[in-house]
C-alpha positions in Angstrom: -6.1 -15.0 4.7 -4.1 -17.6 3.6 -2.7 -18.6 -0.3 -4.9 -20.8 -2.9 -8.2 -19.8 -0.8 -11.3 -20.6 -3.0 -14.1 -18.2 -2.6 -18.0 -18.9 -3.6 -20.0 -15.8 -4.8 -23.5 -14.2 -3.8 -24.1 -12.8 -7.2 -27.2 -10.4 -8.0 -27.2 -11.9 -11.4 -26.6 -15.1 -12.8 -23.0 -15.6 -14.5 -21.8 -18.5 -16.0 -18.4 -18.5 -14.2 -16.2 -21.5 -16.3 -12.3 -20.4 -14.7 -10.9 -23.2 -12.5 -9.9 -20.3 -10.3 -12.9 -18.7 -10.1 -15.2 -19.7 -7.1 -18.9 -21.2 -7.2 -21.9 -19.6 -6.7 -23.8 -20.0 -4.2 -27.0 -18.1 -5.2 -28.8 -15.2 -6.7 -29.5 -12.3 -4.2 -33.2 -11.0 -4.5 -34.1 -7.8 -6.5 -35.1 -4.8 -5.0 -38.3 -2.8 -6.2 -38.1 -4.7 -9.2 -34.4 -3.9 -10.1 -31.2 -6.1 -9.9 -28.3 -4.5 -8.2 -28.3 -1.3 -10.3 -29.4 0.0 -13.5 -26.5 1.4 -15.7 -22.5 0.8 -13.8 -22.0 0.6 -9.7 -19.6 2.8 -8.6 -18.8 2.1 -5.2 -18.9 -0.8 -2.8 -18.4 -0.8 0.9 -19.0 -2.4 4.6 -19.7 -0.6 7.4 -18.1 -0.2 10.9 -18.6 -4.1 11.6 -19.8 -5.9 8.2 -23.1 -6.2 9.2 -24.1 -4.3 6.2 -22.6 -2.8 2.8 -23.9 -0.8 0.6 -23.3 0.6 -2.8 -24.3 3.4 -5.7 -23.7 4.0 -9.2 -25.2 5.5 -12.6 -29.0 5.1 -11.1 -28.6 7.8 -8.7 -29.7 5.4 -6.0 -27.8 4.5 -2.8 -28.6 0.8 -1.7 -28.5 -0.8 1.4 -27.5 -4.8 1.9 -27.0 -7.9 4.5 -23.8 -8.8 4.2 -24.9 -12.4 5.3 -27.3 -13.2 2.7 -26.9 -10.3 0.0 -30.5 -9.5 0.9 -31.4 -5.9 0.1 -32.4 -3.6 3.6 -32.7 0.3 2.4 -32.5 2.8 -0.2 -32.1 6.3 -0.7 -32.9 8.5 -3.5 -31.6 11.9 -3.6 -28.9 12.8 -5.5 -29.5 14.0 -9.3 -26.2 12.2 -11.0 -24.4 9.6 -10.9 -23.2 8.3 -7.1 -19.4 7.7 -7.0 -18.8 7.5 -2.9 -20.6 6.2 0.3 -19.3 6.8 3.8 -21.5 6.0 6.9 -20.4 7.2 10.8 -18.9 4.4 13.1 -22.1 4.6 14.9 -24.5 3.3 11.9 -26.3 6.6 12.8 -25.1 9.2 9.5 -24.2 9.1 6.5 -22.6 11.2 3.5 -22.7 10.7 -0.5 -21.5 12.3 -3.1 -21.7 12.1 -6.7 -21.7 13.7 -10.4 -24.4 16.6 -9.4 -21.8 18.3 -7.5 -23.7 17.8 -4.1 -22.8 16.1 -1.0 -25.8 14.8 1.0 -25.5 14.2 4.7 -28.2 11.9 5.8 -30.0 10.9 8.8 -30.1 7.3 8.8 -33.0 6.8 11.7 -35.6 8.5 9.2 -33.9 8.1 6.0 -33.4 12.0 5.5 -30.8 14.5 4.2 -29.9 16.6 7.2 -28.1 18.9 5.1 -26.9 19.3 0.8 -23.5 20.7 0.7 -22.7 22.5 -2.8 -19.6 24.3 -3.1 -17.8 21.9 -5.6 -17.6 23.3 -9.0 -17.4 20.0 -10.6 -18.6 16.5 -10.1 -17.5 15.3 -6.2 -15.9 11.9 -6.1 -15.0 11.5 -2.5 -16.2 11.4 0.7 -15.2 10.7 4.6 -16.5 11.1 7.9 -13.2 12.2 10.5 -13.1 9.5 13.1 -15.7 11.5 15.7 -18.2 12.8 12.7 -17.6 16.2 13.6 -16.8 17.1 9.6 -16.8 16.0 6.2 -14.1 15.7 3.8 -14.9 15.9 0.0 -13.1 16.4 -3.5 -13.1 17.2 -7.1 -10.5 18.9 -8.0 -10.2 20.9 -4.8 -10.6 19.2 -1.0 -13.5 20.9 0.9 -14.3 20.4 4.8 -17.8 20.9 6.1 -18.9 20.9 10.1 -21.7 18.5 9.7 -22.8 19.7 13.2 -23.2 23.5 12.6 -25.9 24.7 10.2 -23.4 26.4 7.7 -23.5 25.4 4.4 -20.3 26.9 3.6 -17.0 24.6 4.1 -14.8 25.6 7.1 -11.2 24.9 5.1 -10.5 24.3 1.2 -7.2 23.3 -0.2 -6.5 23.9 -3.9 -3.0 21.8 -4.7 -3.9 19.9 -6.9 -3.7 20.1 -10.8 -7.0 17.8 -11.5 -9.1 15.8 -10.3 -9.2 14.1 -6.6 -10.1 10.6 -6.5 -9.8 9.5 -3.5 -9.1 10.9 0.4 -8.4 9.3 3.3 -8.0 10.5 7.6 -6.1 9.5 9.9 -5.2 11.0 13.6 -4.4 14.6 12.4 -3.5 14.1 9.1 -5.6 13.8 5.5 -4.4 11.9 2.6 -5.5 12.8 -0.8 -4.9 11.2 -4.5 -5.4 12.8 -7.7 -5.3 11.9 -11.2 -2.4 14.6 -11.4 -0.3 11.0 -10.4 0.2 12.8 -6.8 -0.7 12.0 -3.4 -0.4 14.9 -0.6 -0.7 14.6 3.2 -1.7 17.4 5.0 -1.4 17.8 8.5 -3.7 19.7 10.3 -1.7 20.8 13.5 1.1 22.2 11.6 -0.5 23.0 8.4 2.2 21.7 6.6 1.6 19.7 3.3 3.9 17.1 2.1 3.7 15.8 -1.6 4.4 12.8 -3.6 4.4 11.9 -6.9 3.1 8.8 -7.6 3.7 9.0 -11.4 0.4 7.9 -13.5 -3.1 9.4 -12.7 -4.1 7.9 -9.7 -7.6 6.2 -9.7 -8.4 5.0 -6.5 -6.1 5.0 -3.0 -7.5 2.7 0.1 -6.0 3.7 3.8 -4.7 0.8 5.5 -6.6 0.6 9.3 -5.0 -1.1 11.3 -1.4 0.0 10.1 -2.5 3.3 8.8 0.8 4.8 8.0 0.0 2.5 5.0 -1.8 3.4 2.2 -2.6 1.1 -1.2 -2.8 3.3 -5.0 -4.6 2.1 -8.4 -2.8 3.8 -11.1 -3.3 4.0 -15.1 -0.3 2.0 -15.2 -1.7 -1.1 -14.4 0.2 -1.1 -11.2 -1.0 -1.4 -7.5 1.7 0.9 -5.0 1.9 0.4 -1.4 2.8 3.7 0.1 4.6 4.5 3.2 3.5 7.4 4.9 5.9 8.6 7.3 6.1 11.8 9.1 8.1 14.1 6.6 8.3 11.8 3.4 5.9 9.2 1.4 7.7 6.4 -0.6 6.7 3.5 -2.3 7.7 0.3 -0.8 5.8 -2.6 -2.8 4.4 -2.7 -6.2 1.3 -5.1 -7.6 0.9 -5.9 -11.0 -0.9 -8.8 -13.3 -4.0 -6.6 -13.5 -5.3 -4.2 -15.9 -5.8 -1.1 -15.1 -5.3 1.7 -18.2 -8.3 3.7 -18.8 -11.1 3.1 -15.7 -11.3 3.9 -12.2 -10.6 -0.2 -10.7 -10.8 -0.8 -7.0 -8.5 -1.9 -4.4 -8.2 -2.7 -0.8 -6.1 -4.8 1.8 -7.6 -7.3 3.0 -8.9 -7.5 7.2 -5.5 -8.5 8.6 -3.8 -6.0 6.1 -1.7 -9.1 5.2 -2.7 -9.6 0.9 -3.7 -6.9 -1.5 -6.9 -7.1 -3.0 -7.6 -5.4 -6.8 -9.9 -5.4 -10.0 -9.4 -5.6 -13.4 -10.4 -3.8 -16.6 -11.2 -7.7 -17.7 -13.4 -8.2 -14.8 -11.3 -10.4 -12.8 -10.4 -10.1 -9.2 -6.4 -10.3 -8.2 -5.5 -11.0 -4.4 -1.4 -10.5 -3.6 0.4 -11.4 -0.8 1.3 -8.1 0.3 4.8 -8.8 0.3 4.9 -10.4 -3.1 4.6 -8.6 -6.5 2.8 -11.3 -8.8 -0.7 -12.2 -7.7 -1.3 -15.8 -6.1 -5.0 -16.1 -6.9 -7.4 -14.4 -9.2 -10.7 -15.6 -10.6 -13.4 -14.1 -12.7 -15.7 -11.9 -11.0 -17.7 -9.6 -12.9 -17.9 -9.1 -17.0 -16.3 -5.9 -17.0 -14.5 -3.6 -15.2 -14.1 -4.0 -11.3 -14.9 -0.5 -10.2 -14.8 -1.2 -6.6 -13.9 -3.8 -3.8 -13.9 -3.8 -0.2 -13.2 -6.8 2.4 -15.4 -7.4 5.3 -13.6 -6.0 8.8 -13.8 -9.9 10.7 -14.8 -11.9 8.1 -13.0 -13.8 5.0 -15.5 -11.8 3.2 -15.1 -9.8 0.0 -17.9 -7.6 -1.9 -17.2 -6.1 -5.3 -19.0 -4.3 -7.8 -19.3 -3.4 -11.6 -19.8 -1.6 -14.6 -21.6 -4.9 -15.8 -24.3 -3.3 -12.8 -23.8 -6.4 -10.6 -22.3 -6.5 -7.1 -20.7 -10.0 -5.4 -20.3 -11.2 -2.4 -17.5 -13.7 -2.3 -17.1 -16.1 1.1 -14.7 -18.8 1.3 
């Protein structure tokens, strides 16, 4: 992605969008069942394996399912009884796992639009959730990290860790190793083989953390300071090596990511706006209005120069150069 690019927006709802920076619309996305986006905040917004779909959950309880070509709505899935606060579907298109404010984790069979299985061991509401790379388990977190074999019939997790002072936000795998971020202000690694942990305090409550891919000894924080860190994970030490500011971030939950070549820093804004960085650089080289509040979550499309983002305003946006 290179500096000064414009973007255009598939917006669920109209927006009168009057920035110089902020990109065009191109047009409204159709409801679904008679409801625009979703009813009350969106929590979470993300592509799948190959950005042929993304999909997205917040305050209604629902899970939504959309075409990442035409923001055209595909699926949804009722289930959980709070709000929904993570989405991760299997590699394969074939799974997938939510969590939310009830506490549960739901593992659903995407073929027939089922839960396979509720998961319930957290004692407060769950705000994270990841396949491992083959979709043998399933990661989640409150204030403890819990790790469920989606392929046996146990409801009971296989391995908890209890490190952490509050609540998780955020949890990432990679290889042998899980990453985990709490509003404590730390981030611990844990590696599996060795069972050793290896902690690192970030310094403000941490809000949201996004795992770099392709390099995936990277990893990208959202902190109450306002301030995006880029993390170095190495083997026995994590250290921050970039930081992002220009945003605000002091009291919500805003989203982050890198972008598909991992080459720019994407984040939102308590003010609505959307900030891209280059990823070397710590002042921001393009932002533009997105939303009219707070950015809760962004994600970039895996191939494309693609970018979807959602709100507590209840709206989600695509944006396409």
């Amino acid at each position: 992605m290179s500096r000064r690019v414009k973007y255009k927006s598939i917006l669920i709802e109209e927006k009168n969008m009057d920035s110089e920076h902020t990109p065009k619309k191109a047009h409204t996305v159709g409801e679904l069942k008679g409801k625009i986006a979703h009813v009350g905040a969106v929590l979470t917004a993300s592509f799948n394996v190959d950005g042929r779909l993304f999909f997205t959950g917040g305050e209604d309880r629902v899970i939504r399912f959309w075409d990442s070509r035409n923001g055209s709505p595909v699926a949804h899935f009722d289930g959980h009884e709070g709000e929904v606060r993570d989405v991760c579907v299997t590699r394969d298109d074939t799974k997938m796992s939510s969590c939310g404010g009830d506490g549960q984790i739901l593992y659903w069979d995407l073929s027939t639009q089922r839960t396979v299985r509720k998961f319930g061991g957290h004692n407060d509401g769950v705000n994270a959730v990841k396949f491992n790379e083959f979709a043998s388990v399933i990661v989640s977190a409150d204030s403890s990290v819990h790790i469920w074999d989606s392929r046996s019939h146990s409801i009971e997790p296989i391995q908890t860790f209890n490190t952490f002072k509050e609540s998780v936000t955020s949890i990432g795998l990679r290889r042998t190793e899980m990453i985990a971020a709490s509003v404590d202000g730390s981030v611990q690694k844990f590696d599996f083989r060795t069972n050793k942990r290896l902690s690192y305090n970030v310094g403000p409550p941490v809000k949201c953390m996004y795992m770099a891919s392709t390099h995936d000894e990277f990893a990208l924080t959202s902190g109450l300071d306002s301030t995006l860190k880029l993390l170095a994970m190495e083997t026995s030490s994590v250290r921050t090596i970039q930081r992002y500011r220009g945003h605000t971030c002091e009291s919500h939950k805003v989203g982050c990511c890198f972008t598909n070549e991992e080459t720019c820093v994407v984040g939102g804004s308590e003010d609505g706006n959307i900030f891209i960085w280059d990823v070397l650089r710590s002042r921001p080289f393009e932002q533009f209005r997105a939303h009219s509040s707070v950015v809760t979550s962004v994600d970039y499309h895996p191939k494309e120069d693609c970018l979807v983002s959602a709100s507590a305003d209840g709206t989600v946006a695509l944006w396409k150069k």
